[in-house]
C-alpha positions as CSV (number, residue, x, y, z in Angstrom):
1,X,-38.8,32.8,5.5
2,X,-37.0,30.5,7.6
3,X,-33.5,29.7,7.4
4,X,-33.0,25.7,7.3
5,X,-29.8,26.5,8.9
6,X,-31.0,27.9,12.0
7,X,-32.9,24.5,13.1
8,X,-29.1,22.7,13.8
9,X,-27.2,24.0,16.7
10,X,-23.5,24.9,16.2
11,X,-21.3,22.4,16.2
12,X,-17.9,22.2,17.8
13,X,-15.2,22.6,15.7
14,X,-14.0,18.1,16.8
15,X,-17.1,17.2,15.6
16,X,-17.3,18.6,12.1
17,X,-13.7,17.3,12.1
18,X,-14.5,13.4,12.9
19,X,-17.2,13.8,10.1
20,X,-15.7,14.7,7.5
21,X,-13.3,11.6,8.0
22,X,-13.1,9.1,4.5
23,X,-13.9,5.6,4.9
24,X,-11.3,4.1,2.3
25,X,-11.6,1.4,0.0
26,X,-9.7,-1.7,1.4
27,X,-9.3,-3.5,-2.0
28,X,-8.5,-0.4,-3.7
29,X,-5.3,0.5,-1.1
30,X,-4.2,-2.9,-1.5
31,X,-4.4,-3.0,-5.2
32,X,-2.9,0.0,-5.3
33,X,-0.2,-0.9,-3.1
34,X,0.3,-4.5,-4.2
35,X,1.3,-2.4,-7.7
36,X,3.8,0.1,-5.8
37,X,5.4,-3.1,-4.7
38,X,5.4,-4.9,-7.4
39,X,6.5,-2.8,-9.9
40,X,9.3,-1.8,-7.3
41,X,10.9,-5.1,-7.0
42,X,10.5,-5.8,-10.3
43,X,12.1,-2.2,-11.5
44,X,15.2,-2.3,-9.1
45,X,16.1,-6.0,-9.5
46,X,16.3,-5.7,-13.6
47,X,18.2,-1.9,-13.5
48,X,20.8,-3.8,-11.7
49,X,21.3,-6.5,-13.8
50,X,21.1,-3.8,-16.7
51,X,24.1,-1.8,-15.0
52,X,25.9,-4.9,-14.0
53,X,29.0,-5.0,-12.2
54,X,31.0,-7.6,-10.7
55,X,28.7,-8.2,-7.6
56,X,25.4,-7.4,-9.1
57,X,22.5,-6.9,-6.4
58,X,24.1,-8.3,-3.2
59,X,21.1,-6.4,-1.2
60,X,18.3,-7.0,-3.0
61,X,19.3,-10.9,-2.9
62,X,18.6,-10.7,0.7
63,X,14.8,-10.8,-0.5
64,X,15.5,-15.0,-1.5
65,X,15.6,-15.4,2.4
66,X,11.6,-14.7,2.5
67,X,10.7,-15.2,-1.1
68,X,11.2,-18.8,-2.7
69,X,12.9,-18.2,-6.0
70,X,13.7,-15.3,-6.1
71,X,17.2,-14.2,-7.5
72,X,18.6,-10.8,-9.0
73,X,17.5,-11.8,-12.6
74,X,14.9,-11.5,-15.4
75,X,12.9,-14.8,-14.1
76,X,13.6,-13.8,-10.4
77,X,12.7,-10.2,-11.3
78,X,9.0,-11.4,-12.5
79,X,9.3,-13.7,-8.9
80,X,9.8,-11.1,-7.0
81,X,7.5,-8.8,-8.6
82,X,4.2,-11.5,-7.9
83,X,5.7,-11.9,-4.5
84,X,5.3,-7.9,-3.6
85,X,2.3,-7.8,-5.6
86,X,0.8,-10.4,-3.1
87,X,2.5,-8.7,0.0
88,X,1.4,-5.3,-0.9
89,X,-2.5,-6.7,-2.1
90,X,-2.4,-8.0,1.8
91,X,-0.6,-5.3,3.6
92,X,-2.4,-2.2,2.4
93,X,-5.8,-4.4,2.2
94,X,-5.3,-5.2,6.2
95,X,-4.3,-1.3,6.7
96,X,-7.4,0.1,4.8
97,X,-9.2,-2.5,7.2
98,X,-7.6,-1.3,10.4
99,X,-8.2,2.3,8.9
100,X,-11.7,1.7,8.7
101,X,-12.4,0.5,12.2
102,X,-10.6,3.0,13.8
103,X,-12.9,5.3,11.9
104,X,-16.2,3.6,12.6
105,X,-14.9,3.0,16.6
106,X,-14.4,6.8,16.8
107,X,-17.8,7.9,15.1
């Protein structure tokens, strides 16, 4: 009886490493990640206007400098929340892209 095992040289230890690498899903990091943002915005911008204060959010309305419309209320909390849903859908898309070539160049 032959072992099927024998057949295959050893391989160095690097080379089992590199291929065992994932390849990730771009869409799916980016979905993923467009929701993380999203939801983030969305969650900070309306627990401040829930615990209030005389300056409410002077940080977070930094954010109308890059997105149109956006203010620290209920409309601008939905705003903001499509705007990092969009920024997060291309950021972790173009990383899971960059991922992926990295892998494939080094296989």
């Amino acid at each position: 009886m032959v072992n099927s095992n024998m057949k295959d040289p050893p391989r160095p230890p690097e080379e089992k490493l590199f291929s065992g690498v994932l390849v990730l899903n771009a869409k799916v990091l980016g979905l993923a990640l467009g929701v993380i943002f999203g939801l983030g915005i969305f969650v900070a911008t309306n627990w401040l206007i829930i615990k209030g204060g005389d300056r409410v959010g002077p940080h977070l309305i930094l954010l109308s400098q890059y997105f149109i419309g956006y203010k620290v209320t209920f409309l601008g909390s939905l705003i903001g929340a499509a705007y990092g849903f969009a920024l997060g859908t291309i950021c972790g898309a173009l990383m899971g892209w960059i991922y992926n070539k990295i892998v494939s160049f080094r296989q």
